[in-house]
C-alpha positions as CSV (number, residue, x, y, z in Angstrom):
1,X,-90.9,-54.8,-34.0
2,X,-89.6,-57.8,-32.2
3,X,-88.9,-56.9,-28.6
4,X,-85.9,-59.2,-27.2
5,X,-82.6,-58.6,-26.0
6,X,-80.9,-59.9,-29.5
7,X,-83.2,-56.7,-31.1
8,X,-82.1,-54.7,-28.3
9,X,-78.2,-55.0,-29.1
10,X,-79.6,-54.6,-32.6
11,X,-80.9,-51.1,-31.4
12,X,-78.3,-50.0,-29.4
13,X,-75.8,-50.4,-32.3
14,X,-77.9,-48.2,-34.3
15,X,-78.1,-45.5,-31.9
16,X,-74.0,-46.0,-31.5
17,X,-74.3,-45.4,-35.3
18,X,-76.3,-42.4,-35.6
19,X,-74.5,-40.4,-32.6
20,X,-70.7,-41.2,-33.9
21,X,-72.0,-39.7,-37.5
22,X,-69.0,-37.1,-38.5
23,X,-71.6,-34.8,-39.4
24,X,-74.5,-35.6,-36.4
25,X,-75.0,-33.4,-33.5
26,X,-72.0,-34.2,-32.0
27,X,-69.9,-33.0,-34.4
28,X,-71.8,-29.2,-33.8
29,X,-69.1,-26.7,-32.4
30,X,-71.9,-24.2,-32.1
31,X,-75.0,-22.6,-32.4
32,X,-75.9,-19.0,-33.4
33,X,-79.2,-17.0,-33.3
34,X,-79.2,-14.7,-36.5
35,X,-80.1,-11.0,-36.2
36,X,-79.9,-8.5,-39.0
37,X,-76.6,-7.5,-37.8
38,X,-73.9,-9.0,-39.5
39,X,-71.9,-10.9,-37.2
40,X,-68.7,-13.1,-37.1
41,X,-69.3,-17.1,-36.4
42,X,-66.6,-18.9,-34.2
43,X,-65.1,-22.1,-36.6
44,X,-66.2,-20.7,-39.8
45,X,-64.8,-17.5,-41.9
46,X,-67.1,-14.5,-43.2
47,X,-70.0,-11.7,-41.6
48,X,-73.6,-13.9,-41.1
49,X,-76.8,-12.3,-40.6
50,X,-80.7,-13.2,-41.3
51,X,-83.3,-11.3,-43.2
52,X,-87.2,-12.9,-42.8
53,X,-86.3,-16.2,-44.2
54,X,-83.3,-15.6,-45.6
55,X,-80.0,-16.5,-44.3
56,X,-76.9,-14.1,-45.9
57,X,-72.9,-14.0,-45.3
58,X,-70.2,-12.0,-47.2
59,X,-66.9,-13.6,-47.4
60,X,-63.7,-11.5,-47.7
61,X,-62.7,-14.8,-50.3
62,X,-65.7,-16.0,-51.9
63,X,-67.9,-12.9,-51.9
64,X,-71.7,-12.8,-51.2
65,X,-73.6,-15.7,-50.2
66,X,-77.6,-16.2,-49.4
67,X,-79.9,-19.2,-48.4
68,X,-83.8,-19.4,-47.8
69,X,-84.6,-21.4,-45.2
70,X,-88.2,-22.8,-44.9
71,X,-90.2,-22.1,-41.7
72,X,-88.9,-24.8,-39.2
73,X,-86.6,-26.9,-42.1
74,X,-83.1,-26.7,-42.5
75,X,-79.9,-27.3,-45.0
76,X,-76.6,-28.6,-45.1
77,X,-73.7,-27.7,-47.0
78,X,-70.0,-27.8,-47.9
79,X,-68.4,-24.6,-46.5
80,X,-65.0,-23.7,-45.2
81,X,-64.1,-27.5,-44.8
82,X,-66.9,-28.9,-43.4
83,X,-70.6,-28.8,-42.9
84,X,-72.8,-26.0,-41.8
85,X,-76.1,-26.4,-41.0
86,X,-79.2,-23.8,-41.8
87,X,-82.3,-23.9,-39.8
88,X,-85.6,-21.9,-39.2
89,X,-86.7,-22.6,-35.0
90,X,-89.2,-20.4,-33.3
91,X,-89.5,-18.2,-36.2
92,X,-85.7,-17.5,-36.2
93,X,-82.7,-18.4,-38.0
94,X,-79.8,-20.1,-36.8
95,X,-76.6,-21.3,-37.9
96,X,-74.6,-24.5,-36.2
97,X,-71.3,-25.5,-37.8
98,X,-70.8,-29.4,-37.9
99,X,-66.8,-30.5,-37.7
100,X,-66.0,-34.2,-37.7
101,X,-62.3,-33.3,-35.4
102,X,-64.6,-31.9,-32.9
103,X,-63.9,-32.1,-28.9
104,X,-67.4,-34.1,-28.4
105,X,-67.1,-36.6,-31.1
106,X,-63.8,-37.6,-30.9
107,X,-64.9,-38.5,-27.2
108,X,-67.6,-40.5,-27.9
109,X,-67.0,-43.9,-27.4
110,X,-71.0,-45.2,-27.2
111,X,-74.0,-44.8,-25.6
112,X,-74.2,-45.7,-21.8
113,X,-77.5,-47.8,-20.8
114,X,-79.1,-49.9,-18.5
115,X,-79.3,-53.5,-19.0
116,X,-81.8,-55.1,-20.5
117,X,-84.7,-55.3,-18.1
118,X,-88.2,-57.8,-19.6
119,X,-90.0,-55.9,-16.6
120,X,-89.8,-52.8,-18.9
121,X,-91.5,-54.1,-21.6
122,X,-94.9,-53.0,-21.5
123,X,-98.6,-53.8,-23.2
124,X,-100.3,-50.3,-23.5
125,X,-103.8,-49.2,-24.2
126,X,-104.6,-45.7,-25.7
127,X,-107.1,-44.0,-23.9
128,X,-108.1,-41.3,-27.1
129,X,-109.1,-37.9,-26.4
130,X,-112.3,-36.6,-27.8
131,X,-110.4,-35.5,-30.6
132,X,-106.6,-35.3,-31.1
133,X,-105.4,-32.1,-29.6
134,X,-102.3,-29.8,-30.0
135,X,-99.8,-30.4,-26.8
136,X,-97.2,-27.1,-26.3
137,X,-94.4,-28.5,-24.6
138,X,-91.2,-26.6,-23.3
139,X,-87.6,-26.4,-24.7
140,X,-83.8,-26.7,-23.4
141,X,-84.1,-23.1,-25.2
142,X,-85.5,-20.5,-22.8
143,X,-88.9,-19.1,-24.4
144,X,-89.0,-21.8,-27.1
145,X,-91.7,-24.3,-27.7
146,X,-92.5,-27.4,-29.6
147,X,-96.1,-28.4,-30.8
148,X,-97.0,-31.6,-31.1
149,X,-100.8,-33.9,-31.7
150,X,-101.8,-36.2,-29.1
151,X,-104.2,-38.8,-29.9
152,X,-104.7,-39.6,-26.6
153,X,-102.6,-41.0,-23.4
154,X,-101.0,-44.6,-23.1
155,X,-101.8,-47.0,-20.0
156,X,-100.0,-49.3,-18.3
157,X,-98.8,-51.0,-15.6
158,X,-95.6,-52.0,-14.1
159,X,-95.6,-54.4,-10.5
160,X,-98.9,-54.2,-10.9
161,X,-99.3,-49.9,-10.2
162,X,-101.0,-48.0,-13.7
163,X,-99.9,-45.2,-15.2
164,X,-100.7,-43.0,-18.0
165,X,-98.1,-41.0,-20.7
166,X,-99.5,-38.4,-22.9
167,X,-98.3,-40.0,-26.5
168,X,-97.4,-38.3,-29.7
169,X,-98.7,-39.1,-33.3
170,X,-95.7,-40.1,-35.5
171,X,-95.3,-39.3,-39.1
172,X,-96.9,-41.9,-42.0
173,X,-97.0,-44.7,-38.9
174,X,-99.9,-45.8,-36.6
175,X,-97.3,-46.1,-33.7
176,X,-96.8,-43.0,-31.3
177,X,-93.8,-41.7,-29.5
178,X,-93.9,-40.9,-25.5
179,X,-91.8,-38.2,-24.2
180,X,-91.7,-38.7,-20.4
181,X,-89.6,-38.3,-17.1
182,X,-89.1,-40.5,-14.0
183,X,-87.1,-40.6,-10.8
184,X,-84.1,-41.2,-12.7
185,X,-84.0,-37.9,-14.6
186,X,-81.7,-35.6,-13.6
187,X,-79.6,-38.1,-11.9
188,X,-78.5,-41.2,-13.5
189,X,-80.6,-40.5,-16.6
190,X,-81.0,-36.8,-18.4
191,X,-83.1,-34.3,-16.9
192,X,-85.3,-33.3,-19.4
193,X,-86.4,-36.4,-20.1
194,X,-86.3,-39.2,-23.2
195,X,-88.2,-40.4,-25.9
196,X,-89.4,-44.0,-26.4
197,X,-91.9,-45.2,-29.4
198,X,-94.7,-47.6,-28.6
199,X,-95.8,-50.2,-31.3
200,X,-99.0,-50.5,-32.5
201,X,-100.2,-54.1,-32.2
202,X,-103.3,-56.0,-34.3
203,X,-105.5,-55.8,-31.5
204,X,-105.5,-52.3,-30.9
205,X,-102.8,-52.6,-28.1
206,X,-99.6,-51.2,-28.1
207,X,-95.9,-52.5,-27.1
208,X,-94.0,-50.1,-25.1
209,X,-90.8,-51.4,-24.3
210,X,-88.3,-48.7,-22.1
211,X,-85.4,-50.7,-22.8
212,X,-85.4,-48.3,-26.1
213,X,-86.2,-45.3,-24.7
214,X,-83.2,-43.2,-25.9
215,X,-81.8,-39.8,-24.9
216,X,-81.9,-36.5,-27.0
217,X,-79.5,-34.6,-28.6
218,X,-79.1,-31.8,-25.6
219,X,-78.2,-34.5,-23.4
220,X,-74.8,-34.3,-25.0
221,X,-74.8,-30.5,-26.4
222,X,-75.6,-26.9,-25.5
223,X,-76.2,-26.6,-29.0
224,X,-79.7,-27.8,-29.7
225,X,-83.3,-27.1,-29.4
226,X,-84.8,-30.5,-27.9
227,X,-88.3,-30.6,-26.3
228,X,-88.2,-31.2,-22.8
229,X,-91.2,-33.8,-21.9
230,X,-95.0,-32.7,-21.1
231,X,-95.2,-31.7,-17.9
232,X,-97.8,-34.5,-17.0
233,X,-95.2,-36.8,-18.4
234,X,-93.4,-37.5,-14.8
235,X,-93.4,-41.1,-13.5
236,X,-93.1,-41.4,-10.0
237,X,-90.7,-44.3,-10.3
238,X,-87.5,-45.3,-11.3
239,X,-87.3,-46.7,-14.9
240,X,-84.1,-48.2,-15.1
241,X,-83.9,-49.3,-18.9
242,X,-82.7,-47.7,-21.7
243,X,-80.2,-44.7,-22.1
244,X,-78.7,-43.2,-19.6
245,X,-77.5,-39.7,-18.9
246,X,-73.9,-39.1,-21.3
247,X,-70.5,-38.9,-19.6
248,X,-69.7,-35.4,-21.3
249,X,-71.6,-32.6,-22.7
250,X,-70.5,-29.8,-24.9
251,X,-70.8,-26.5,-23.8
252,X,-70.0,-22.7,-24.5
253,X,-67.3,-23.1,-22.0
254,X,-66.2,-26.6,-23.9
255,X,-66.7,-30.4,-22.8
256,X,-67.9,-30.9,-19.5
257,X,-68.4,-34.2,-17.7
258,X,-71.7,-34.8,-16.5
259,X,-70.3,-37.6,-13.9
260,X,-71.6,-36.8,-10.1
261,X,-68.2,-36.2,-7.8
């Protein structure tokens, strides 16, 4: 990774990308919890209900339809005009249609974010833990958790004061993603806090650059199941790079703007 403010831009038109997809999380109208009673599903037609893994829906037009959903995977497809997504959280079903004329994407107009600030960008050590351990962290879903394996915790410092971030094992990559909080959450940035990768580096080291930390889904929508950051994960100062909090959010009640009065 080449940390500059030419990669940066680079970045930030990525993440413009992925959150104007037609069929991304901003284009989610809603999101359902599954029982075993059939029930009706604003924005798409037909009777919905869940079975173990199993995801059914009669149609008054197309009949009888079923889906198995894999334990925390989901599926997309084609149905009444456009996508509806399947997925297994928390040992439950759920059911999130995905509508490219919806309210929160059509309002989108780009992540909002701090400038570029060198200051941010970090070299990090990783202090490992006797052996990785499982981290349970909290969700933007009341009673829901995410699980996660920590190698160990990330130190750094910044003007010369260290600090330490519990980090996260990624996937197939010998970098590891933070999850963290500061004195800008809840205020100019999200509340719940945002994720930011560090870069493994030759010497053992790691590059962990703020200017990328970016936001999660929920900071837009009601309608997903984001971790919220470990609760050791709180910096007690202000980290003014990267994304900041979104001008609206979807809701039950519709958009909502997320702008202080």
């Amino acid at each position: 990774m080449t940390n500059s403010p030419a990669a940066w831009l680079n970045w930030l038109e990525a993440r413009n990308k992925n959150f104007s997809n037609p069929t991304g999380f901003l284009s989610i109208t809603n999101l359902v919890w599954l029982t075993n009673e059939p029930q009706t599903i604003q924005g798409i037609s037909g009777s919905w209900w869940g079975e173990d893994h199993t995801v059914f829906v009669h149609d008054s037009d197309t009949g009888n339809h079923s889906w198995t959903i894999e334990p925390r995977g989901e599926i997309t497809f084609d149905y009444d005009g456009i996508k509806v997504e399947l997925a297994s959280r928390n040992s439950q079903l759920v059911v999130r249609p995905r509508d490219p004329n919806s309210q929160m994407l059509q309002s989108f107009e780009g992540v909002i974010t701090f400038e570029y600030s060198p200051e941010f960008c970090v070299s990090a050590k990783l202090e490992l833990n006797n052996a990785p351990k499982e981290v349970v962290v909290g969700s933007v879903v009341e009673g829901m958790t995410h699980a996660y394996i920590s190698p160990g915790a990330l130190v750094f410092s910044i003007e010369g004061n260290e600090y330490r971030l519990t980090a996260f094992d990624k996937a197939n990559s010998e970098d590891l993603t933070v999850y963290y909080k500061d004195s800008t959450s809840g205020n100019i940035t999200y509340g719940t806090g945002r994720s930011v990768n560090a870069f493994h580096q030759a010497d053992g080291s790691y590059i962990l650059d703020f200017n990328y930390s970016g936001n999660f889904p929920c900071s837009y929508t009601d309608f997903a199941t984001c971790p919220v950051s470990p609760v050791e994960n709180k910096l007690p100062i202000a980290i003014e790079a990267g994304e900041k909090k979104p001008l609206y959010r979807n809701t039950v009640e519709g958009l909502k703007s997320q702008v202080a009065k």
